[in-house]
N, C-alpha and C positions, 0 to 999 in steps of 0.2 A: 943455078945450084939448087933446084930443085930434089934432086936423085938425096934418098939419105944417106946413102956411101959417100959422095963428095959432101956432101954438107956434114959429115961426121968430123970432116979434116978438120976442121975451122971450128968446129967445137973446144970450149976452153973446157969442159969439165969432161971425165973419166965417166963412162956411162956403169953406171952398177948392174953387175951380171945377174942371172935369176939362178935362183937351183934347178934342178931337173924338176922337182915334184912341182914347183911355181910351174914352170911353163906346161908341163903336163895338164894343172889344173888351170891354165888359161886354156891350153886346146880342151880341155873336155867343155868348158864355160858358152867356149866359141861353137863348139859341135852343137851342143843342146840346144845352145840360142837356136844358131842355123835351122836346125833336122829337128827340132822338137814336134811335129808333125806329117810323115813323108806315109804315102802306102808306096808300098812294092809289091809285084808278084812274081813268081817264081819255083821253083821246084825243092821238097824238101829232100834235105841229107843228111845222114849223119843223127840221124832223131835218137834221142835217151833221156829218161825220167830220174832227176838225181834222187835222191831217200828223202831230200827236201819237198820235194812237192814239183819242182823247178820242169822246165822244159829246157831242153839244149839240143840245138839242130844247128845247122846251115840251110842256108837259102844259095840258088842257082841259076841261073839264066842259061846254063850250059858254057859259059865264057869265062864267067867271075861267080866266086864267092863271097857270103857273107855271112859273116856267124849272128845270130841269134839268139835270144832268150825270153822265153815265157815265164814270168814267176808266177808261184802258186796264189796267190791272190787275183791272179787276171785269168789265170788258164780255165778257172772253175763255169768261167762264164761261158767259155767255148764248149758246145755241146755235143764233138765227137773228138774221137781222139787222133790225133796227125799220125801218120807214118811215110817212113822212103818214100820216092815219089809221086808223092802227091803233089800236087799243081794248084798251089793259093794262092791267095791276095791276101795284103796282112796291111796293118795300119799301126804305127808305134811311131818309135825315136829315137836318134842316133847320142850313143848314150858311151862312155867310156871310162876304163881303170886307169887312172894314172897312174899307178905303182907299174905297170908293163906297158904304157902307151897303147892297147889296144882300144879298141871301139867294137861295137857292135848293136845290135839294134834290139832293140826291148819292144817286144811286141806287146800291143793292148788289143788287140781286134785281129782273128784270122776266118779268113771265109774261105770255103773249095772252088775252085774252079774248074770249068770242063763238066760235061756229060759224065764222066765217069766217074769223076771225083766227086762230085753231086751226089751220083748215086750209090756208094762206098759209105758216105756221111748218112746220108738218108736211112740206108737200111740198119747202120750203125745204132742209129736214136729207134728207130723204128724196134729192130730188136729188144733195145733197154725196155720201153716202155709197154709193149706186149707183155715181157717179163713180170711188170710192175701189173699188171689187167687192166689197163688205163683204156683196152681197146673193148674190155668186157662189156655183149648188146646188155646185159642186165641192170648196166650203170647207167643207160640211156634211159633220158625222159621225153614222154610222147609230147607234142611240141600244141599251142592250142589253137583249136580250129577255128574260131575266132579271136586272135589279138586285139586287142583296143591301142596297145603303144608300144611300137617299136625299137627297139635298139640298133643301131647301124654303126658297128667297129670299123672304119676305112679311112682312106682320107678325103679330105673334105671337096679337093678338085680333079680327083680321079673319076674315071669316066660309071667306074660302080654305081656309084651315088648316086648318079644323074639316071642312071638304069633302073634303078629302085625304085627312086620319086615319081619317074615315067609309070612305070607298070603299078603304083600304090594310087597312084592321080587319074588313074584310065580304071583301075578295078576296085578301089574302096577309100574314097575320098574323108569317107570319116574314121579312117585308123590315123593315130597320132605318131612322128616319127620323132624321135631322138637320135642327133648326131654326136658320136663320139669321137670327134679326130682323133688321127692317130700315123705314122709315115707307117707303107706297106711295103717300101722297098729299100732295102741301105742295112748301112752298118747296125743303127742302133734300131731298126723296123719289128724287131723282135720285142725288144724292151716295151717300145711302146705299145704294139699291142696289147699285150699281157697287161702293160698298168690301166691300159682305157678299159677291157676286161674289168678288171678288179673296181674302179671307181665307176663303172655303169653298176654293178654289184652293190657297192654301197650305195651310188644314189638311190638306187629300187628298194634299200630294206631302211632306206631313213623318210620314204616319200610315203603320203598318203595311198589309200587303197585308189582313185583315181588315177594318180601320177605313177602307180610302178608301173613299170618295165615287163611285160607278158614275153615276149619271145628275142633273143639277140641274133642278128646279123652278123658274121663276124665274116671279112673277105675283102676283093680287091677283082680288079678286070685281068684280063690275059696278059701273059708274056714270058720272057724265058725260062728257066729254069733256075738260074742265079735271082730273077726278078722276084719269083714265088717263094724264095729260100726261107725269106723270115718266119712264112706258115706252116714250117716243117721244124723249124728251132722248141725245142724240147720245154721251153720256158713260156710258149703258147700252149703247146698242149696241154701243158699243169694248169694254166689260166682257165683253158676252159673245162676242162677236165671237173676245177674249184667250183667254177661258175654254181650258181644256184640260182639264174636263170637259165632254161634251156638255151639252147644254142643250136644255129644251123649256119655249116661252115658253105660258102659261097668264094672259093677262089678260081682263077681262071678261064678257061674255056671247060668245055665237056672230057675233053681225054686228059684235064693236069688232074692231078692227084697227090695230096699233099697231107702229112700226118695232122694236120686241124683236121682234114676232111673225116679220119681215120676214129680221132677221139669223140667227136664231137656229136651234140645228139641225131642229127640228122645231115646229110651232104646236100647239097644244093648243086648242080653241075655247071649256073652261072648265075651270078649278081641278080639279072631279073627273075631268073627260076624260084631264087629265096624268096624274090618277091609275090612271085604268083602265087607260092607256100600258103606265106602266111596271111596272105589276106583273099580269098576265096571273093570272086566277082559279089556285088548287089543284088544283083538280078537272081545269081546262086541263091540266094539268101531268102530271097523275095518269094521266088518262086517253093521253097524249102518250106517258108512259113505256109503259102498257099495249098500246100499240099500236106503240110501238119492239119490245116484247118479242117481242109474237108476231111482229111481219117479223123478227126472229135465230131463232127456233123455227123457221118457217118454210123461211127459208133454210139453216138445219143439215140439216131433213128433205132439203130439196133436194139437199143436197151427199152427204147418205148415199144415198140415192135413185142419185144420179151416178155413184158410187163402186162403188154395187153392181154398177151396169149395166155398169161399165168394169168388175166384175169378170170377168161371166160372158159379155159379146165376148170377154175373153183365156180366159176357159174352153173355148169354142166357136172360138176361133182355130182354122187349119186344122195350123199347125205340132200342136196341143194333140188336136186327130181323126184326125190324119195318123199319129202314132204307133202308139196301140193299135190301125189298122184293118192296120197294114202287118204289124205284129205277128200278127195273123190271119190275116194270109194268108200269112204264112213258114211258119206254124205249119200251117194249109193244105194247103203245099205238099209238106211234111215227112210230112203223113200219106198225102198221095195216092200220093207217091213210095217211100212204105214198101209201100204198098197196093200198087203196080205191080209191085215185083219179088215180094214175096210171091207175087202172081197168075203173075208170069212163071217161078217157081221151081217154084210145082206145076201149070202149064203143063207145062213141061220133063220133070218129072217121071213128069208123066201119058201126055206122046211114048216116053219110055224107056220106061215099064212097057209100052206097047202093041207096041211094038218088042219087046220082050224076048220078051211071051211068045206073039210070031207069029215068030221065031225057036225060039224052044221047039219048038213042035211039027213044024218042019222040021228040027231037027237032033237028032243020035241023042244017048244019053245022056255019052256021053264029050265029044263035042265042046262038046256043050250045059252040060256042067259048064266043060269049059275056055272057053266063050266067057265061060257063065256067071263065073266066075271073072276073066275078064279084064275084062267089063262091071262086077262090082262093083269092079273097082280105078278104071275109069275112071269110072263113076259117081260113087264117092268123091273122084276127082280133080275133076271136076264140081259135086261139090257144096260140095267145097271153095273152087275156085273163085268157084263163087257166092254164096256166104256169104261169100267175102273181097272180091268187087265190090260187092255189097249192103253189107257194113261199110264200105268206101271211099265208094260214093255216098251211104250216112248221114251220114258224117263229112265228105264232102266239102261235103252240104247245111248241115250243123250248122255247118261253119265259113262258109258262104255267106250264112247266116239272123245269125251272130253278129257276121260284118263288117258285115251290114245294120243290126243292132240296134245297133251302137258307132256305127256314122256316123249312124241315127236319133238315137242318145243323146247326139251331140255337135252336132246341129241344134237337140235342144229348146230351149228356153228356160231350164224348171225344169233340166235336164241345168248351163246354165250358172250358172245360181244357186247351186247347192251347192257348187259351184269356187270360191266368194267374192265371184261377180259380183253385181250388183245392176242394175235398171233406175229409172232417175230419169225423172219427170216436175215440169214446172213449175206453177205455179200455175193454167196454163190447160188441163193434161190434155198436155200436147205430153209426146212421150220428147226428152230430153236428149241434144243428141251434142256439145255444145262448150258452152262457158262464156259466149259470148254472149246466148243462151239464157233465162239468168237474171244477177237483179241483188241486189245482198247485200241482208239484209234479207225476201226472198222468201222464204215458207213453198213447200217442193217435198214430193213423197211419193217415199220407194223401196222397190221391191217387191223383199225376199228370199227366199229358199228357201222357208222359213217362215211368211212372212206379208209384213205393210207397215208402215211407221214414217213419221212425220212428223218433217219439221226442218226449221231457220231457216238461210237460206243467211250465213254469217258472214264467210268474206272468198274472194273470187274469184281463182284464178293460173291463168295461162294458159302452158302448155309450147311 
């Protein structure tokens, strides 16, 4: 007597009946327990937006129907808008009125399914967010060409990762990586991208100047088109859109294409691509420096090269020729001029003697003594004379040649250096004659007596 119809027989008490609304609210009790988390997919029907906010459709299999509801607190998360046949997956709970015994299913999660429906949705968000200039190149930032620390949005056993650390381990072993799980495929793959997004964001603006975050990875390895969906949901693209680290989106193979790729600072076409981005080989580096080096070798020859040449034009200046030739020829003039009277004194000389002694033998001896006599006084007067013009024209030369030589010596240049003076040139070789010239901060040269000094112009005043 197992059966509860026979054992009811045998029952001494009268069983108490339920009312309608009691058993209504046991079947709704029993439905929820059951169906509190069922996906379905299926074809939409019947779709309408009530003034509430609410969704009201039916779902299809082409056999059976089932009604459904979206309410306005769960629809807002769905990021395109459903219509007539569209072909989803939905994830909810079997949910019901007891006041009419009906049921129906309360949706919390609806995804598209199919190539078509995929791409209905896609160009849906795709549109909005054009609209909004989310896709503007102006809002992109250039990504940096050495990173020191990485960010990698994906998750943590997906084959991305492993492609990343590959091509970061083979081409710059001293970039630092930071992993941000995160699920890249499902229901909730959206949500969590966008949150790991926004917490790599904050770790990098609470972290020391070592510890931020220089460039993010945001991506996941290949596969279908439902697989990639979550990089296409409208609540990633705001994330990285927000981001204030750049970002370079890395999803699937070469031909997927997906609205992260779209917003985001730079596309990557696969996981290792992002990688080889941002971290540019050693040897790149190496060789980079090597070749900075020699253009500063280079250009130092260059400038001493410059330097030298600008020496010896002021060597060969004519102020610099013009001296010791004038010098020569004082000196020159000084000897000609010694040379001339000497020649005109025993000139002179050579007249007297001849004079003298074709007098001689015309005059007797007494006279010839007294002339004689009288010609050596004047001779002596003579050659006194002479010797005191020739000292005058010596002296007068010596002072002629020495005035020359003081107004030479106060034309030189080196003449004015040793006074204290100096000559400044700017950075571009020009000489200096006013402060306009140059700007503080400007390395200039100045050329003293001695030699040449380099200095940093420190602060400018103008008289």
């Amino acid at each position: 007597m197992e059966h509860p119809l026979i054992q009811s027989l045998f029952d001494d008490f009268e069983p108490k009946p339920q009312s309608v609304t009691e058993l209504n609210l046991d079947i709704k009790a029993a439905l929820e327990r059951r169906f509190n988390n069922v996906w379905v997919e299926g074809e939409i029907s019947n779709f309408s937006i009530a003034s509430s906010g609410h969704w009201y459709f039916s779902l299809t299999d082409g056999e059976s129907f089932i009604k459904a509801v979206c309410f306005k607190g769960m629809n807002w998360r769905i990021r395109f808008k459903p219509f007539d046949g569209l072909q989803v997956r939905l994830r909810g709970s079997i949910t019901s009125w007891e006041r009419r015994s009906e049921y129906q299913l309360a949706v919390e999660s609806l995804q598209p399914v199919g190539e078509g429906a995929l791409t209905v949705a896609f160009e849906q968000i795709k549109a909005k967010l054009a609209k909004e200039g989310l896709f503007d190149e102006s809002l992109k930032r250039p990504i940096p060409a050495y990173p020191r620390r990485i960010g990698i949005v994906t998750s943590p056993t997906g084959a991305a990762i492993h492609d990343i650390l590959h091509v970061l381990n083979r081409r710059a072993r001293s970039v630092h990586v930071v992993l941000i799980p995160a699920q890249v495929q499902g229901e909730t793959a959206g949500e969590q991208i966008a949150r790991a997004i926004a917490n790599a964001n904050k770790f990098s603006e609470s972290a020391s100047a070592e510890q931020k975050i220089d460039v993010l990875i945001v991506g996941r390895g290949g596969g279908s088109a439902e697989d990639l969906w979550a990089f296409n949901e409208e609540r990633v693209a705001r994330a990285i859109r927000g981001s204030n680290i750049p970002v370079i989106s890395a999803v699937g193979h070469e031909i997927d294409f997906t609205i992260a790729d779209m917003v985001a600072d730079l596309r990557a076409p696969t996981p290792s691509a992002a990688a080889e981005i941002v971290a540019r080989a050693e040897a790149e580096i190496v060789e980079h420096l090597r070749r900075s080096t020699a253009d500063l070798f280079n250009s130092m020859t260059y400038q001493l090269l410059w330097a030298r040449n600008e020496l010896q034009e002021l060597a060969m200046a004519p102020a610099f020729q013009l001296f010791p030739s004038k010098i020569r020829a004082l000196r020159n003039d000084v000897d000609a001029l010694s040379g001339y009277a000497a020649d005109a004194i025993e000139e002179r000389l050579q007249t007297l003697s001849e004079r003298f002694e074709k007098a001689s033998r015309s005059l007797s001896p007494l006279q010839l003594a007294a002339r004689v006599s009288r010609n050596d006084r004047r001779l002596a007067l003579i050659e006194q004379r002479i010797g005191s013009r020739a000292k005058e024209l010596t002296d007068e030369r010596g002072r002629s040649l020495a005035t020359a030589a003081a107004r030479l010596d106060a034309l030189s240049p080196l003449a004015v250096l040793t006074r204290g003076y100096s000559i400044t040139q700017n950075s571009s070789g020009e000489i200096v004659r006013n402060v306009h010239q140059i700007d503080v901060g400007e390395r200039i040269k100045v050329r003293v007596a001695n030699g040449r000094l380099s200095a940093e112009v420190k602060e400018l005043v103008e008289d």
